[in-house]
SEMI-538916 format. One record per residue (C-alpha): residue in one letter; x negated, y negated, z. Coordinates in pm, whole numbers, plus 50000, padded with zeros to 5 digits. Layout:
BEGIN
AXYZ/...
//
This chain:
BEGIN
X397295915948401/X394395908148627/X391265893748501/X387965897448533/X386175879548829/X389415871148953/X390525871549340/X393695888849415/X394635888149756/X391385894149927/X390135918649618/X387505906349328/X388315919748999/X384715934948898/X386015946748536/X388925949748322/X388165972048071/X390845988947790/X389996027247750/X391846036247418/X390696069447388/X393366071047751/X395906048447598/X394946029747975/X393295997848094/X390956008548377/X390855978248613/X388105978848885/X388115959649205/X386525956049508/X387375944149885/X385395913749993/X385485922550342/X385555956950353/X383715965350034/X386605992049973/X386476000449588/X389826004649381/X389836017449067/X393416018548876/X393836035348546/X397026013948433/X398786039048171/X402636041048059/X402796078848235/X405256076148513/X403736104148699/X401666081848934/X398736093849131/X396276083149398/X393316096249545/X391236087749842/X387776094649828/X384936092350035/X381716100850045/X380576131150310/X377306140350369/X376866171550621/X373516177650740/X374406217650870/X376806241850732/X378966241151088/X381736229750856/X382526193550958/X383786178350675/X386386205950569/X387536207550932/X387916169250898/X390026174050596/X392756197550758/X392686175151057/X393446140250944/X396666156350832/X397716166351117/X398706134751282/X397806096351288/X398786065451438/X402236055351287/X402956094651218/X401816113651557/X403456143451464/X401916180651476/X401516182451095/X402916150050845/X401526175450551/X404056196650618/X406666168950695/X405476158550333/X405866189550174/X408986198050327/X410356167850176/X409066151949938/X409486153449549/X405676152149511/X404006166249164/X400626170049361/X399956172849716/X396696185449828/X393546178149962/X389666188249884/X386296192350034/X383386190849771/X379746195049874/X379146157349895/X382706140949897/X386196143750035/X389396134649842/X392986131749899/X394736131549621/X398946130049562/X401376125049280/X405136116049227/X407166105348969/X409096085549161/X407576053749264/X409966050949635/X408516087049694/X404846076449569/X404806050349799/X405996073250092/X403116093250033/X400646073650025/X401726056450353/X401016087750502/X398256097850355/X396066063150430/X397466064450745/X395926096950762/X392386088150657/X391776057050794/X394346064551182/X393926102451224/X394696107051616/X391986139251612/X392786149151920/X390776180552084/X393396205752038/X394066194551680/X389906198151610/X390386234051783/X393166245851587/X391996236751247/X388606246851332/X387896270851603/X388496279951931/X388156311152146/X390706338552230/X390936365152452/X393676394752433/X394996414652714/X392076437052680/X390066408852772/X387796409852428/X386656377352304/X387156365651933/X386916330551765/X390166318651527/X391176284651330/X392076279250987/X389276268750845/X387246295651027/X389516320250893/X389606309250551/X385586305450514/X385926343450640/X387766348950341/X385096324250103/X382576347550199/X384426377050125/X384366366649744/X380886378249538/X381246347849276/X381026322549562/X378136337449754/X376526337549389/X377376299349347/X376276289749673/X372636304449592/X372246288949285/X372696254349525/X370756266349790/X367956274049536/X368056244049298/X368636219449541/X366916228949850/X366526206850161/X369826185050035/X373476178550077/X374076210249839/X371616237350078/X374306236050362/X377936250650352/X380196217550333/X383966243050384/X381536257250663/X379536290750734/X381196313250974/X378286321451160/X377816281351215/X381296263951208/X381056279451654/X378326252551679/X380006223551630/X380936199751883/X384056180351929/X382316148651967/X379936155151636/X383136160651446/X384756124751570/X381226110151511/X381386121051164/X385066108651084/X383946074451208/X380476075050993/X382166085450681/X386006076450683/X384836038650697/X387536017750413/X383516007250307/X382796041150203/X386376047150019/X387046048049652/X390666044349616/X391276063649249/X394756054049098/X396546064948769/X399966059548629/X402136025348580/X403036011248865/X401545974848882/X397965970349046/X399315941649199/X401685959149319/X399445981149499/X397175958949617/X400375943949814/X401355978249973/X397565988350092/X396775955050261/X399955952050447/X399745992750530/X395925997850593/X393555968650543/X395955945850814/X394885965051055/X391345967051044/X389405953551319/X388325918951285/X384905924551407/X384585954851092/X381095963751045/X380095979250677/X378526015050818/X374776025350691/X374906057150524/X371586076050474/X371256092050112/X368116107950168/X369826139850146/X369796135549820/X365676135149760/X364396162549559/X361676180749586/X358346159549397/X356776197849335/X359546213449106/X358496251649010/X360826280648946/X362516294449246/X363236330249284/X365636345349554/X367576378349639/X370396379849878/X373026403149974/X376786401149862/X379876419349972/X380826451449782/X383306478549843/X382236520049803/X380876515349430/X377396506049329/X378596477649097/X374466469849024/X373456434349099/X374246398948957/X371066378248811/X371456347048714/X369176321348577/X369966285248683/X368586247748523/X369336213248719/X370256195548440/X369706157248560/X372506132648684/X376446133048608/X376726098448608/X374836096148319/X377776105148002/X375276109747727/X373356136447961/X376836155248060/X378006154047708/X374386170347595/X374696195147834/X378106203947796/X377306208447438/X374236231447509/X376166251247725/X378916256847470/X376636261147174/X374546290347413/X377106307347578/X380876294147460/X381616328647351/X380256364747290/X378796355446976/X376786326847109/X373076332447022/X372456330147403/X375226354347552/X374856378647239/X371106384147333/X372406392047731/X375196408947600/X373036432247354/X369536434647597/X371216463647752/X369736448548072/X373666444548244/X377016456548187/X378786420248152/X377826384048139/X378146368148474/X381236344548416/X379166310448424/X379616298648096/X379686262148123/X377766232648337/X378856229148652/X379836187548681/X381336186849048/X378456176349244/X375916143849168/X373326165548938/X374306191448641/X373876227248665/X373866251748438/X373686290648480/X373376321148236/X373006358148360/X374026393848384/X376316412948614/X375536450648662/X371636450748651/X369376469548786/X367166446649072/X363876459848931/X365046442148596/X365696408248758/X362266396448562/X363206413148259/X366296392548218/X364196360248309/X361916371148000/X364736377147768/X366376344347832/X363186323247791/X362316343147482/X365676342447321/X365456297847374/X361956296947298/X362846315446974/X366206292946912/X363106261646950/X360806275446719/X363346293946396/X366116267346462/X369886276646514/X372546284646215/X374236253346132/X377556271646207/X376666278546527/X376346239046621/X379446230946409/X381706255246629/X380196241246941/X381106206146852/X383876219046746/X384976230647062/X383646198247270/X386106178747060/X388716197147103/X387996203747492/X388056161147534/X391316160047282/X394196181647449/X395936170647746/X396566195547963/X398166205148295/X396706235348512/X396586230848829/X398516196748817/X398466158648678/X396046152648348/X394896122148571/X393146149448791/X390756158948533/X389816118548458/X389886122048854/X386986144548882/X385616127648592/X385466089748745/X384356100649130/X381236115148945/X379176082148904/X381556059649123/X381136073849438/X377126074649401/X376896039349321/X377836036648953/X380916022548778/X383926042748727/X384556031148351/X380976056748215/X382226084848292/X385346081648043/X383586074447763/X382866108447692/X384346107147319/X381756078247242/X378976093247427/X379876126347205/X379886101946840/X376126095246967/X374996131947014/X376366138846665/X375046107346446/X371956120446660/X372946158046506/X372906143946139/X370046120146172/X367666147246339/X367056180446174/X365736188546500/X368066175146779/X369136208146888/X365836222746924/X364336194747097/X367346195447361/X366606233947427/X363366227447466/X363406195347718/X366706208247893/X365256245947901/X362366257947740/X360116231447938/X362136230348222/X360606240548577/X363786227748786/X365176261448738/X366206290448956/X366256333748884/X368576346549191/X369536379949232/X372286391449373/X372856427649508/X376416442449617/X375656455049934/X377926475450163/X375996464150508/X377136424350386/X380546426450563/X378466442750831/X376076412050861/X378766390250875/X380416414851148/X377216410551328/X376976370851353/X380136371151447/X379566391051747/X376776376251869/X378016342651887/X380566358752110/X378156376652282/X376266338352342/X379256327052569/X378856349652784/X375306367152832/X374006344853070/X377016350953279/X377456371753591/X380706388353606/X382476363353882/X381296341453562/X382346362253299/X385886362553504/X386466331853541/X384966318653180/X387926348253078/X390656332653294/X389926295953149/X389816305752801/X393436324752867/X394646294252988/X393216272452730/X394566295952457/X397886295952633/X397836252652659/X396906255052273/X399776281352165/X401936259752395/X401046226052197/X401966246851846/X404706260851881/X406156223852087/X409366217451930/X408866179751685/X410546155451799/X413196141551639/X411906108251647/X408606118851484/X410326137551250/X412136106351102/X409006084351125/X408046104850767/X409856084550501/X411556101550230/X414406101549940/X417836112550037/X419596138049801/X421896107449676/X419286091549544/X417696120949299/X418526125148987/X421186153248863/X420336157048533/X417186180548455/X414596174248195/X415636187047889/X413306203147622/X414196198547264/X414166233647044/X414466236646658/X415446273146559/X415026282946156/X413806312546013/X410916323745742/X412036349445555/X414416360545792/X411506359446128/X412766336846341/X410816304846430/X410926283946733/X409826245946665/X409126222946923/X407876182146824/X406136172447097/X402686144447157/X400036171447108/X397736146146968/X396766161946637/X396676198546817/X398626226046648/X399956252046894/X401266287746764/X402626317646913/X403256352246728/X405156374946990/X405206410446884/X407956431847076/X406296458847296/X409306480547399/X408806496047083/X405786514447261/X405866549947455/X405606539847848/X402646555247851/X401236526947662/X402086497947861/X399056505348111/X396706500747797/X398196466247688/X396156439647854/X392836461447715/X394586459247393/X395076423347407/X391396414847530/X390186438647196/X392776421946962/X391006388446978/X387496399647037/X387046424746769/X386056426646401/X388256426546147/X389386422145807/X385506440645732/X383586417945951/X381926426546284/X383366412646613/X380246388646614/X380726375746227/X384966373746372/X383806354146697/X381586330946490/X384316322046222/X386866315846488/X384846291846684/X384686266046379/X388116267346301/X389886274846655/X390206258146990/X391516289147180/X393156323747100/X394186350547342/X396936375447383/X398516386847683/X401756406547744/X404896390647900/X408746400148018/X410856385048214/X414806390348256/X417556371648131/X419456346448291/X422576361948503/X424966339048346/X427876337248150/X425636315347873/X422656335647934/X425926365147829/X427396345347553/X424016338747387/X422776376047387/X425806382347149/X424846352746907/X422506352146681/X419186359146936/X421026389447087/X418276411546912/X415416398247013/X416946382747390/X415826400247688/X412726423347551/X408796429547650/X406136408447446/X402796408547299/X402076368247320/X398986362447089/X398866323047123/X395996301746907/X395796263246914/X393846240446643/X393536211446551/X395406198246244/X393486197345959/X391956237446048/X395236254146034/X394656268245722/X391416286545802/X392946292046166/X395816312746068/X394106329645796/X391486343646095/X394746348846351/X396786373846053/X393376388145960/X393146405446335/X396716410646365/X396656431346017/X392986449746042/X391556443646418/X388876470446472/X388886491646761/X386176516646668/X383166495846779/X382486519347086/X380056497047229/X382016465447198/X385056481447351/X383036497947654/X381916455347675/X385286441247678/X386666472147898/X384076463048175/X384626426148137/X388216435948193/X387406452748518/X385306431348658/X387646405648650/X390326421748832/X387546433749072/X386246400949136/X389756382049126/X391016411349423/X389746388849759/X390226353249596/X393986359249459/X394816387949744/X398396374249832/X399366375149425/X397906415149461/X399746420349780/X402516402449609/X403456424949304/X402566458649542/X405416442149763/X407746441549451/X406796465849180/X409766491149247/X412576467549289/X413376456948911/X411906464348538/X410246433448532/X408326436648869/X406756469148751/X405446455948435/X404116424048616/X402356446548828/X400966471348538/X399796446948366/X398276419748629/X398046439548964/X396516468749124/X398166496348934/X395926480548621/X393066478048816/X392966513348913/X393366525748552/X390946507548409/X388526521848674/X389946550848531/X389166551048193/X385436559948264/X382566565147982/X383586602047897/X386406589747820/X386396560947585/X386296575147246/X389916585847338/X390446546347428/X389596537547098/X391676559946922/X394536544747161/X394056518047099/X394616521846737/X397446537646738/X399186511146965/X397976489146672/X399666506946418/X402996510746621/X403016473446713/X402306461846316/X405986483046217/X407316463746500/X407936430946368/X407436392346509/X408546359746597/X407136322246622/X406776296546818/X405266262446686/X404416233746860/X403066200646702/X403296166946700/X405286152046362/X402236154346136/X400886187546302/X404556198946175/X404306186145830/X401126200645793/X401286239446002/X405136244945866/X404276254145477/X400886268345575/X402486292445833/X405196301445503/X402296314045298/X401446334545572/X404556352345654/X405466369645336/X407096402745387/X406906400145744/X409496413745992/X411916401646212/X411336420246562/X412906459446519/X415286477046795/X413366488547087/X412806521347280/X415636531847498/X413156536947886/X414746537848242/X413186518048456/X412506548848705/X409756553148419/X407906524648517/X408416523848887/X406406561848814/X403526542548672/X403176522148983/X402446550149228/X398626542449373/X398196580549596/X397546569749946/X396276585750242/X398346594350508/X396566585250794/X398516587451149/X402036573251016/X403756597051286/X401696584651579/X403486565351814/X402196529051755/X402806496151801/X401376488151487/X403726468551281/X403216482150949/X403506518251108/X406656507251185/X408256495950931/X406926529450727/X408916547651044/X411996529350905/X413846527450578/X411066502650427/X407776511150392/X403836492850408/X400706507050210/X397196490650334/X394156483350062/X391246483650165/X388816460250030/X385176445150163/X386466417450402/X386486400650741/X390366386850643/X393456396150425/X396436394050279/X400406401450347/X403356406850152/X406826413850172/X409976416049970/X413466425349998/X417206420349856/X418216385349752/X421136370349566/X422126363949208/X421206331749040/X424156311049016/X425556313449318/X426296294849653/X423946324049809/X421046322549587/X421226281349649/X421306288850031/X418196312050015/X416286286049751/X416616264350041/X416016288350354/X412866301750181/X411356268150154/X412736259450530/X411076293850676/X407766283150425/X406836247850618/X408386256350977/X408776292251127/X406386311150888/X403506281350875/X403776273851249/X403666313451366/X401486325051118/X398976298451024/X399276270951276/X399426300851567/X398056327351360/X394956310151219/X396066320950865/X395436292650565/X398616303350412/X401876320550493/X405256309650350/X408376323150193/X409776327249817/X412706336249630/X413406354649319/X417126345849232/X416546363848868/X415376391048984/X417076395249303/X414226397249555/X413116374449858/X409346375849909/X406996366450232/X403366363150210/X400096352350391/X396616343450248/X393326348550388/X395036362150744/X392806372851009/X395726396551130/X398396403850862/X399636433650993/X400746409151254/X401986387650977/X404416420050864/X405806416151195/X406326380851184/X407896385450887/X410616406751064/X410856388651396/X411436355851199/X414136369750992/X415946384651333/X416166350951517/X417406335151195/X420916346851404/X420256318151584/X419116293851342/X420476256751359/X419666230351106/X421446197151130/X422056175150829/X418806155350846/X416876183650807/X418676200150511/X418696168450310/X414966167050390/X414566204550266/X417036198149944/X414436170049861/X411386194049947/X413016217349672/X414016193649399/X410406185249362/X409556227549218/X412876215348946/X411056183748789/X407656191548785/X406066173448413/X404396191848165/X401846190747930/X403306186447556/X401876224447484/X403246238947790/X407256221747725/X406816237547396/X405896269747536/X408436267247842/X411326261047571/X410386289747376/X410816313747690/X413906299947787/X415456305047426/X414166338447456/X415556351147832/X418566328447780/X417766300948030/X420056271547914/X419906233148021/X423756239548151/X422616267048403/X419626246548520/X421826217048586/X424236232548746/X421506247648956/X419706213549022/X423716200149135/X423946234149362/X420796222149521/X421526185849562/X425246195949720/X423966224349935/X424976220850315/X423926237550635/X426306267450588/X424386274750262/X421256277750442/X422726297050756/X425006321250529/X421786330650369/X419746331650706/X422766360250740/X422316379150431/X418356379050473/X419006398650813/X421416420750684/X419226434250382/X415456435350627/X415906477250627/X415066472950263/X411686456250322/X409026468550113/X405416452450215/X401896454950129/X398806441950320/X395386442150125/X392056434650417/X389386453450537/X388546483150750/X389676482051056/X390016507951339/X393656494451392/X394766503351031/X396996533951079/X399556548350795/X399576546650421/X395916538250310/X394406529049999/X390936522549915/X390226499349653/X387206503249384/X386316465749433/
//
């Protein structure tokens, strides 16, 4: 173990400091030539992670350091290929690959648990950083260049253009960025850092290699690393890989932080802009905004975070009750925490659906209702829910988006990377034990931190935020005219021969992309060979008893004192015509009254006692195989196979009494007659989906692609896609008395139904939920037979009417003709400049040699054909391929695509030259290792107990999944090609759906959203 003040190689050891509260030792170093910063979180996890950060300050919103991000990736000195990412993802067993662009730093962050493969990436990636080759064609293809087509019309493409198109399509972020631009004005966080549309044109090749030299400096880097491979042993690897060859004559660069000098005169700020909206007058957002001091500072971010939870945590909140019950907006504006990415704390509360004119009166009502909370105090169980709920929040280990060590990620960069240690910002837990011997100490703690956080604050901001049809327009506009700039001054000899250059340019570019690797770059990526992966799949570990005759599911896993319970209730006992009302029924079933009380009394008492509860319906199918066959007829045959209501609630230990008591309470008496608290939720409901349209497009296009092709599809898509979204648009004000009486009687159907358990816990969260959950579950039912449907029933559902518009014309339009063929292609409209394709058709059964082959085409076609046609060509920022052995379906798709009707026919011409598809061994063992990665991917202890409770129920055994994982790891070049075959073979079956906005060019089946 190194020690403090000791000198390792060229590195001082600035602290060694034990963090129990990670089970780690945080060890923090420094490089006494360089001044390069490590800081290693030494833990026992084996999933191993490493980050490099720096520091990137724009000055303009031209987009410099998010073009900088894409392009380091795509080639460097000891890997000058077109695109190592790819070559990484292709073929690596990663956990985490990725990159990000923040307002006022960069990171690159990666994970493996494998230490050969950990290694292999971050060669690579420092390579990447600190040798990028940047070259002009690289800087024009990742962020812009100009096009002309054969109608000699001008436009401007690149990824990142493209995808800040798409940014600015979404009404949440143009909300976010004015809260920036108005709390921070004049600094790093007033300009666009992923780049404004209208200014990423503007940039200059030579600014964007000035900036990678400023900023990409090994002075400016804070190496982040997490997991237990030996510092030491680190150290070794990134001297002889990157620090070796560093100039000798290095120079430390000066990096001006004035960018980050507030404003001396701080008074309220008040703004109104425009945001994108579709046909409907949604009203506007308002939203009241506090800068809330520095997130270095752990006491300050733990105060906050506590005020924010305590104010608007949930509906019940003395803050968000007042919003939600002013009348003033139809739904709180989904801010309901601080915002802790950037150097200073924000904090937002507001209303969506107001009327402009009451922009003021919402400023009034929030002042009032804190000034109030100041001067009558707050109920005590108010403050012991929200600290309640900060515990918890700092207790659980999770996994969304990837590695636990992400979050401490975020969490370490905050202070380190402006100048303060990395070991603060951990110490959230003791910073928390402060606050509340502060809480018991001071009868007026609370109050006082209202009033100096909020009440007195002037560092505030009121925007508005109107939905505004002529927004797309706008951005329509800028577009245009910088266009229009390259050539007004031109006369038309000029204009001809500016025309003929950029052809030829764009021709040199496409040229460069679509340049076959060679296959001496190709092997300069390091990777694992399938001989040297693993076989055997991680197993989860699942106890099946039964209380009074309901089966339970018990998983022991190290949740840390957290208690983890899910009730499923069987749905296919339901009439089909009340599977559209289900995710509205689970929103009301755990935001409602019950058991006598209000939904406000319910919230409160479930906020002391519970750390989350939520329901949400689920299906799946089961497993095509002979154990998946021999299990239905065992003991689970009844309850194998069926549709769910999952109502999941987590606690910690010692409230599982009180927690379960409040969880049977709304499953036995939940109250759906509260009109005005079900016309609430309904709208929240709504807005979501609305809102979650332009952000999640490809998922949308996704389940349109697939909803008539199995059972399972079509629910997916009732419940989570656009089917749902048009009914609850739908179920309008006339009509929600009928909703509530619904409602109810889906209540009263789903009580006879009978349930199931699943309980996860670590040994003394067992001992202590099992005999509480007993008392609970007397003269319950095991689940009861279901309804007998067809599954032409649900497909019915699905049907969105469309407008034929021109599908006979003659037209090259490649959605227009596929709908002239066997498949078919339905455009949604929706309010933006890019959009969103997605295909599916016929695939093979899991378990076999074919489904193996198309596992492994899918994820071929997904980092080679599809990404270099469609995004590296196309200017997309995704496209790739997926397969659906289960269900039988193989599914393309695009994300934020400035032509994906184009995309449709990409789609098609890739899968006809598959004929001539040739992959040598090399480059299927690279592609087995690619895929072996998506088969041992860790989990959090609450999601393997969750994960083994699915597979017990849809017959998904640890055989199968080996013999899968060995199917894989065997798999040859036939495989791939026989399934290269098949995918041609089944293409007249191609169902597809593209979601983007209006365009003269859009022809055939049309649909226009309510979004």
């Amino acid at each position: 173990m190194l020690k403090n003040n000791e000198i390792y190689k060229g590195w001082t050891v600035l602290s060694v400091q034990q963090l129990s509260d990670y089970k780690a030792t945080g060890i923090w170093l420094k490089h006494n030539v360089t001044h390069m910063e490590i800081f290693h979180l030494l833990t026992e996890d084996e999933e191993n992670l490493f980050s490099f950060g720096f520091q990137t300050l724009p000055s303009n919103s031209t987009g410099i350091p998010h073009i900088i991000e894409h392009s380091v990736l795509a080639g460097s000195k000891n890997y000058p290929l077109k695109d190592p990412f790819m070559q990484l993802a292709n073929q690596s067993i990663n956990t985490f690959l990725n990159a990000m662009t923040y307002p006022d730093k960069t990171l690159y962050p990666a994970a493996s648990i494998a230490e050969a493969d950990y290694f292999n990436l971050m060669a690579v990636y420092g390579d990447a950083v600190f040798f990028p080759l940047l070259d002009k064609k690289t800087f024009e293809q990742e962020g812009y260049h100009i096009e002309v087509d054969t109608a000699n019309t001008l436009s401007i493409q690149g990824v990142v253009y493209n995808e800040m198109k798409g940014a600015f399509a979404e009404f949440n972020r143009v909300v976010y960025s004015e809260v920036s631009n108005t709390l921070w004005p004049n600094t790093v966080y007033a300009v666009e850092s992923g780049g404004d549309p209208a200014a990423i044109p503007h940039l200059t090749y030579q600014e964007f290699k000035n900036f990678h030299k400023k900023f990409y400096s090994p002075a400016n880097c804070r190496l982040f690393l997490s997991g237990n491979i030996p510092t030491e042993k680190q150290i070794d690897f990134i001297n002889n890989k990157f620090l070796s060859n560093i100039d000798n004559d290095f120079k430390i660069p000066t990096i001006d932080t004035n960018c980050f000098t507030l404003n001396k005169k701080i008074e309220p700020v008040y703004s109104t802009v425009k945001g994108p909206t579709g046909e409907n007058d949604k009203g506007a957002t308002v939203l009241m905004s506090w800068h809330l001091g520095e997130t270095a500072d752990t006491l300050n971010v733990m105060n906050a975070l506590l005020l924010s939870e305590l104010l608007m945590g949930n509906d019940s909140s003395p803050l968000a009750k007042a919003l939600i019950d002013s009348g003033l907006g139809n739904d709180i504006f989904p801010w309901r925490d601080c915002d802790l990415d950037e150097r200073w704390i924000s904090m937002g509360a507001g209303l969506r659906g107001v009327k402009k004119e009451d922009a003021q009166k919402l400023e009034k009502l929030i002042l009032q209702t804190l000034s109030s909370l100041v001067k009558d105090g707050i109920n005590s169980e108010f403050i012991e829910s929200a600290i309640m709920a900060v515990d918890f929040e700092h207790r659980e280990v999770t996994r969304s988006y990837g590695p636990y060590a992400l979050k401490l990620m975020d969490q370490i960069y905050r202070g380190w990377m402006n100048g303060s240690d990395p070991f603060s910002p951990l110490r959230t837990r003791e910073a928390f034990s402060v606050i509340k011997q502060s809480i018991k100490n001071d009868a007026n703690y609370i109050q006082n931190l209202i009033k100096k956080y909020l009440v007195d604050n002037k560092h505030r901001s009121l925007i508005t935020v109107i939905p505004d049809k002529s927004y797309t327009d706008d951005m329509n506009k800028k577009e245009q005219a910088n266009i229009s700039l390259l050539t007004n001054q031109m006369s038309k000899t000029e204009k001809d021969s500016f025309i003929e250059l950029t052809r030829a340019n764009q021709q040199a570019l496409k040229k460069a992309q679509l340049q076959d690797e060679k296959d001496e770059n190709r092997g300069l990526i390091p990777h694992l060979y399938p001989n040297q992966l693993k076989s055997k799949v991680n197993k989860i570990v699942t106890e099946q008893t039964t209380i009074n005759d309901v089966p339970l599911f018990i998983h022991n896993q190290p949740t840390n004192g957290i208690v983890y319970l899910t009730v499923a209730i069987p749905v296919d006992v339901l009439d089909v015509e009340d599977y559209l009302y289900l995710p509205l029924y689970s929103v009301m079933l755990t935001n409602s009254g019950c058991n006598g009380k209000t939904w406000a009394e319910t919230e409160l008492e479930s906020a002391r006692v519970l750390g989350g509860f939520s329901a949400k319906p689920f299906t799946s199918s089961i497993l095509p195989t002979k154990n998946a066959e021999k299990l239905k007829k065992g003991k689970n045959g009844a309850i194998m196979g069926r549709q769910w209501l999952f109502v999941n609630v987590k606690m910690l230990e010692e409230k599982t009494e009180p927690a379960l008591k409040i969880l049977f309470d709304c499953l036995d008496s939940a109250d759906f007659s509260d009109i005005s608290r079900l016309k609430d939720m309904l709208i929240k409901l709504r807005n979501a989906l609305d809102t979650a349209v332009v952000p999640s497009g490809s998922q949308f296009a996704s389940l349109r692609s697939c909803c008539t092709k199995t059972r399972t599809k079509a629910l997916d898509e009732i419940w989570n896609g656009l089917t749902q979204l048009m009914f609850l648009h739908n179920l309008t004000d006339d009509k929600i008395e009928l909703v509530s009486e619904r409602l109810q009687q889906i209540q009263k159907k789903l009580q006879k139904a009978g349930m199931i358990f699943n309980l996860t816990a670590d040994d003394s969260g067992l001992e202590m939920a099992h005999p509480v959950l007993k008392k609970f579950v007397i003269d319950r039912l095991p689940p009861v037979k279901p309804n007998s449907i067809a599954d032409e029933s649900f497909y019915a559902i699905t049907k969105i009417p469309t407008i034929n518009s021109g599908v006979n014309k003659k037209s090259s339009n490649a959605s227009d003709l596929l709908n002239n063929s066997t498949g078919s292609c339905t455009h949604y409209i929706v309010p933006s400049q890019v959009g969103f394709a997605a295909s599916t058709t016929k695939a093979a059964c899991y378990g076999t040699k074919e489904a193996t082959g198309e596992t492994l085409l899918a994820h071929w076609m997904s980092n080679n054909v599809l990404y270099e046609q469609i995004r590296t060509v196309g200017g997309a920022y995704g496209a790739g391929a997926s397969v659906d052995p289960v269900e039988r379906l193989f599914m393309f798709y695009t994300y934020r695509d400035p032509n994906p009707d184009k995309s449709i026919k990409v789609f098609i011409d890739c899968i006809n030259a598959l004929k001539n598809i040739h992959i040598n061994k090399s480059e299927v063992e690279r592609v087995i290792t690619g895929c072996y990665s998506k088969l041992v991917q860790p989990r959090s202890p609450s999601a393997n107990g969750y994960t083994g409770f699915v597979r017990a129920l849809y017959g998904i055994t640890d055989e199968d999944r080996e013999n899968n994982m060995k199917s894989i790891l065997s798999a040859t070049s036939k495989d791939i090609i026989l399934a290269a075959k098949n995918l041609k073979d089944v293409i007249f079956d191609m169902q597809s759906a593209i979601i983007s906005g209006k365009s003269s060019a859009i022809t055939g089946k049309i649909v226009e959203l309510p979004v």
